[in-house]
C-alpha positions in Angstrom: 96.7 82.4 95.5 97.8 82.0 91.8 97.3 85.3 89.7 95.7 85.1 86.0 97.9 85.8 83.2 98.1 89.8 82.4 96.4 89.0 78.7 93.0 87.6 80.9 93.1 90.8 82.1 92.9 92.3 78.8 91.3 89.9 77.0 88.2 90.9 80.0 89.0 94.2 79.2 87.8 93.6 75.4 84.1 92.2 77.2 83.9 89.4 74.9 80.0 88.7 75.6 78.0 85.5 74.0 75.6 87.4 72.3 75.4 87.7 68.2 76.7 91.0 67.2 73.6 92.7 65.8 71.5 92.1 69.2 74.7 93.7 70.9 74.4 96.8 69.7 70.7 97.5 69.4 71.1 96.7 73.2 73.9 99.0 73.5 72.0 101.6 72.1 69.2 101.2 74.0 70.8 100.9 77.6 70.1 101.9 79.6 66.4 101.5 79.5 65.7 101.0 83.5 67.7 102.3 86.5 71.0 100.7 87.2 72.3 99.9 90.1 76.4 101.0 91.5 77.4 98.8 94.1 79.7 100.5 96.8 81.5 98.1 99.1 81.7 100.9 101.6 79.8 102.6 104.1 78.5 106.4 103.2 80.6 109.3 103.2 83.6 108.2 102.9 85.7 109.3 99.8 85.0 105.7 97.8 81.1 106.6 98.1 81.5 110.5 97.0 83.4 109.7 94.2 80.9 106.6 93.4 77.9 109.5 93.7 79.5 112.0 91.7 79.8 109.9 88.8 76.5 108.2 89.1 74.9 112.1 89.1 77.0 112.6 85.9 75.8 109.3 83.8 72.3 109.8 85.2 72.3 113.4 83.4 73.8 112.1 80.1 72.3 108.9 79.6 68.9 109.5 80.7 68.3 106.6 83.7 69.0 107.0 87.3 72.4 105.3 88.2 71.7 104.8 91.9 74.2 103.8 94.6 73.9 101.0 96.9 76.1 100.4 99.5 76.8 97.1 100.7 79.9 97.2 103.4 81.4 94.6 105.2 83.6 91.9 104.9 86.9 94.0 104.0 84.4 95.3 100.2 84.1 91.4 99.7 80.2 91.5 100.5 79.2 94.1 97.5 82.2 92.9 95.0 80.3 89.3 95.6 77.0 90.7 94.9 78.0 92.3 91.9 80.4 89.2 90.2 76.7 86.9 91.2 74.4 89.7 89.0 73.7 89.3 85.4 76.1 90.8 82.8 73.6 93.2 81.1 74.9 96.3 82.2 72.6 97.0 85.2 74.6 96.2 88.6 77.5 98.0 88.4 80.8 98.2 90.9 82.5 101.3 92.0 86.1 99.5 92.0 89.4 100.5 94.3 93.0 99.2 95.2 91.4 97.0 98.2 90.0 94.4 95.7 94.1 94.5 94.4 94.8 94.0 98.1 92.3 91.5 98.9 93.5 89.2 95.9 96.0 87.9 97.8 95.2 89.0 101.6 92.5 86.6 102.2 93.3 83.0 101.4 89.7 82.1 100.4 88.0 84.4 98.5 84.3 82.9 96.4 85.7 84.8 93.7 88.5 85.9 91.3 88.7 89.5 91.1 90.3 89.9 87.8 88.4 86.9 86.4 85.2 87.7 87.2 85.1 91.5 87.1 85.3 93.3 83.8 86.9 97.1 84.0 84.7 99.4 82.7 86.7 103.0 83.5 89.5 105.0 85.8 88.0 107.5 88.0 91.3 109.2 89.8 94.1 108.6 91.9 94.2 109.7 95.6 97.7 111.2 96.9 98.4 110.2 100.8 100.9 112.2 103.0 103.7 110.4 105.4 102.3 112.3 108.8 103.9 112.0 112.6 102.7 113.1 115.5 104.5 116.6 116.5 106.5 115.3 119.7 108.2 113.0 116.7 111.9 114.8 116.6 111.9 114.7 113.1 111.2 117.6 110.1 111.9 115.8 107.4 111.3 111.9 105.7 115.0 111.6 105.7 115.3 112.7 109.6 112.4 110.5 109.7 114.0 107.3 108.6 116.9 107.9 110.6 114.9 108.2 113.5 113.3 105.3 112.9 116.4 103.3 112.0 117.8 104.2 115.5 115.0 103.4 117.3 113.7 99.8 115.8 110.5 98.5 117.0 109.7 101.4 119.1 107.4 103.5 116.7 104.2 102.9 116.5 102.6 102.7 112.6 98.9 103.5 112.8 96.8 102.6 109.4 92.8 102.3 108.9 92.8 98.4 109.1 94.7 95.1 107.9 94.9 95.4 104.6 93.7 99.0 103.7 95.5 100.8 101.2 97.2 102.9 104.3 98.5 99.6 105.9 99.7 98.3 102.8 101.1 101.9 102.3 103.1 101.4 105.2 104.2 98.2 105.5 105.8 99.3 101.1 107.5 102.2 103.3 108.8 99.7 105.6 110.2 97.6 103.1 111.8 99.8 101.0 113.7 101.8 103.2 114.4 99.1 105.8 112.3 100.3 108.7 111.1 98.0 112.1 107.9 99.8 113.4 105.0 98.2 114.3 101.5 98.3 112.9 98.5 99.1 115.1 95.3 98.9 113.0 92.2 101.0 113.3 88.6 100.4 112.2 89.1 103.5 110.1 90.9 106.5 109.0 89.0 108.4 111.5 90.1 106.9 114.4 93.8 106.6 113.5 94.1 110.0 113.1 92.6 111.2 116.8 95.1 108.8 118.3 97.8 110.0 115.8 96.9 113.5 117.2 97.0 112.3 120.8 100.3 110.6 120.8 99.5 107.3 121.3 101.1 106.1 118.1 103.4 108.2 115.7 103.4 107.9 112.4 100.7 107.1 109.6 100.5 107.2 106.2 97.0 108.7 104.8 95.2 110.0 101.8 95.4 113.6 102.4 91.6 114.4 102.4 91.3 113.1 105.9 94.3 114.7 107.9 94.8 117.6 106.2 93.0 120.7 108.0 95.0 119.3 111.1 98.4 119.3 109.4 97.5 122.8 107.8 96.7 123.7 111.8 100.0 122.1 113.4 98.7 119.5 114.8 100.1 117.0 112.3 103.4 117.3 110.7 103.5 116.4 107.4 106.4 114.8 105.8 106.1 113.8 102.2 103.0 112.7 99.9 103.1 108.9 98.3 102.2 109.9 94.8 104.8 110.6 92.3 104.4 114.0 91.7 103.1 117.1 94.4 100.1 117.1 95.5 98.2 120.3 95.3 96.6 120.6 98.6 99.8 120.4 100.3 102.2 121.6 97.4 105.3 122.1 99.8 105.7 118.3 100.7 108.2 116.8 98.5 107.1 113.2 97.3 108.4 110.3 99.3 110.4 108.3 96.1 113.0 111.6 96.6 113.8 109.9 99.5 113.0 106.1 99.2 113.3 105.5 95.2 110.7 103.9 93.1 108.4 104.4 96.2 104.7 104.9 95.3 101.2 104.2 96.6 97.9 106.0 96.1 94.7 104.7 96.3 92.1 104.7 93.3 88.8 104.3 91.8 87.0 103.1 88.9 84.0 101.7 87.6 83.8 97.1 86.7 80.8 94.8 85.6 79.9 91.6 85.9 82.5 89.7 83.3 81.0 89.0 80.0 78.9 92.0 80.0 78.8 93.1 76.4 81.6 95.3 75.0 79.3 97.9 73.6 77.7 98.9 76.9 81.1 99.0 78.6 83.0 101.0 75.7 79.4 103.3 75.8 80.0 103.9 80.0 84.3 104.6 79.1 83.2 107.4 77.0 80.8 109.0 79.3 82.8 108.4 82.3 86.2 110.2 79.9 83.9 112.7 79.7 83.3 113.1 83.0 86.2 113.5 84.1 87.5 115.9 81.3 84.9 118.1 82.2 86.0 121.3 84.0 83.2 121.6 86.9 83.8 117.8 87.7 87.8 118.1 87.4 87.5 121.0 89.7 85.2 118.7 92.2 87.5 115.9 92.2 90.6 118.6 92.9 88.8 119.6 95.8 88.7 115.7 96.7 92.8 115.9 96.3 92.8 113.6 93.3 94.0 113.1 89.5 91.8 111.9 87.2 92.4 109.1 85.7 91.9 108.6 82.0 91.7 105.3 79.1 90.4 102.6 77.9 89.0 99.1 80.1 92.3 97.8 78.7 94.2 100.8 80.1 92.1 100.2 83.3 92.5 96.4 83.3 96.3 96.9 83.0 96.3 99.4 86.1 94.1 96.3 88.5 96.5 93.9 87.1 99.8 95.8 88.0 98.3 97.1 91.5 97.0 93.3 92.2 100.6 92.1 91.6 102.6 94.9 93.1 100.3 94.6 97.0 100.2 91.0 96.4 104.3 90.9 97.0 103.8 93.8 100.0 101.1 91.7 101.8 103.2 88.3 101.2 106.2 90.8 102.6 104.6 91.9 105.8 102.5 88.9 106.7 99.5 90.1 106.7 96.1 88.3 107.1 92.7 89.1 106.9 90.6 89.6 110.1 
């Protein structure tokens, strides 16, 4: 699939929208004047849809309307991005947006829809660490001892992840390639899932966001190994990060909020100031610490940038592994 230029992304970012000037803004200060709708293409609970609800508490406080979430799963979070690049561009369907649509650019060969194209990014919610985990039985304290292990046993370790092409396998299969590692995937129908057989032994290693393994690894019966962000991760502050080991590793999933393209400028640049605030507020930062994240902060551009550099980094990792949609 061929990837729009970066400056599409940011001339999206800048919401150029057909209407005059003057009728922008009087609708801009008007919106919202009904409910409006956040479209979550996952099922409830998991860590996309609190996130999605936290913020949609926050903007229904401070702008007056009820943002209600909707989720629409299915189809790998092609079913509600759809739904939300078909709706009008006035401000009222709204998408809570994560690394899978960066994924799924290039993981399905067929998509109705261009993802940078035809979304608009509104905001940056936060970035999610993950943690390199084996099973205990795994000889190995350490990444390094890890790797080596690994090396010396090719195709004999079993990679677990939370589907073909979730931001775990993707995670992985980036692991694999960068420090030269034969282990073979075995996908999941969720984190969930993975982790139970992770715990049993009947694979070995995963990589995860922390939220979901980490009252096992806190009670032995996960080892962790290193988290995939850059810098420490709070909740599990004496795991060194993974690029120590493999340099210029990195993956973490995140979250944000896009529109329909062409929705106008001044209802986009009126959610990025809310949703900034949001997320410089203390009670919320303190929520989304407890989450295991790091806020993100910016403008759509700074936001359009970050989709366009995540779409083109997993675009070269899925091409790498040879992954294909379900």
């Amino acid at each position: 699939m061929r990837l729009p230029h970066r400056r599409q992304v940011l001339h999206l970012a800048a919401g150029a929208a057909a209407l005059p000037v003057v009728s922008r803004i009087a609708w801009a200060q008007t919106y919202p004047a009904r409910p409006v709708r956040v479209i979550v293409a996952t099922a409830a609970g998991a860590t996309t849809d609190i996130t999605a609800r936290l913020v949609a508490r926050w903007l229904s406080e401070r702008l007056g309307q009820q943002f209600v979430v909707e989720n629409r799963p299915g189809g790998g979070n092609n079913i509600g991005t759809e739904a939300v690049v078909r709706a009008p561009a006035d401000g009222y369907t709204l998408l809570l947006v994560n690394s899978v649509n960066a994924i799924n650019a290039t993981l399905f060969e067929k998509l109705s829809y261009n993802f940078i194209n035809d979304i608009a990014p509104v905001a940056g919610f936060l970035r999610m660490p993950m943690v390199l985990q084996v099973n205990p039985a795994v000889p190995a304290k350490t990444a390094p001892e890890f790797i080596a292990y690994a090396k010396a046993n090719p195709g004999k370790i079993n990679m677990a992840s939370a589907g073909i092409g979730s931001t775990p396998h993707v995670a992985g299969e980036l692991f694999k390639m960068m420090a030269g590692l034969n282990m073979l995937h075995v996908p999941y129908r969720g984190g969930a899932a993975a982790i139970t057989d992770l715990i049993g032994g009947q694979v070995q290693v995963m990589i995860e966001p922390v939220a979901g393994p980490l009252e096992h690894i806190r009670a032995g019966k996960l080892r962790g190994l290193a988290v995939t962000t850059t810098t420490r991760s709070e909740a599990l502050p004496d795991l060194p990060t993974l690029d120590t080991f493999v340099p210029g590793y990195e993956a973490s999933p995140w979250y944000g909020l896009g529109a329909p393209k062409n929705t106008p400028t001044e209802i986009i640049d009126k959610l990025n100031r809310e949703i900034n605030a949001a997320f410089a507020d203390p009670k919320m930062a303190h929520q989304i610490a407890g989450l295991g994240g790091t806020p993100l902060a910016g403008s759509p551009a700074d936001f359009g940038k970050l989709i366009a550099d995540e779409t083109e980094k997993w675009g070269k990792v899925v091409r790498f592994s040879g992954a294909k949609a379900d």
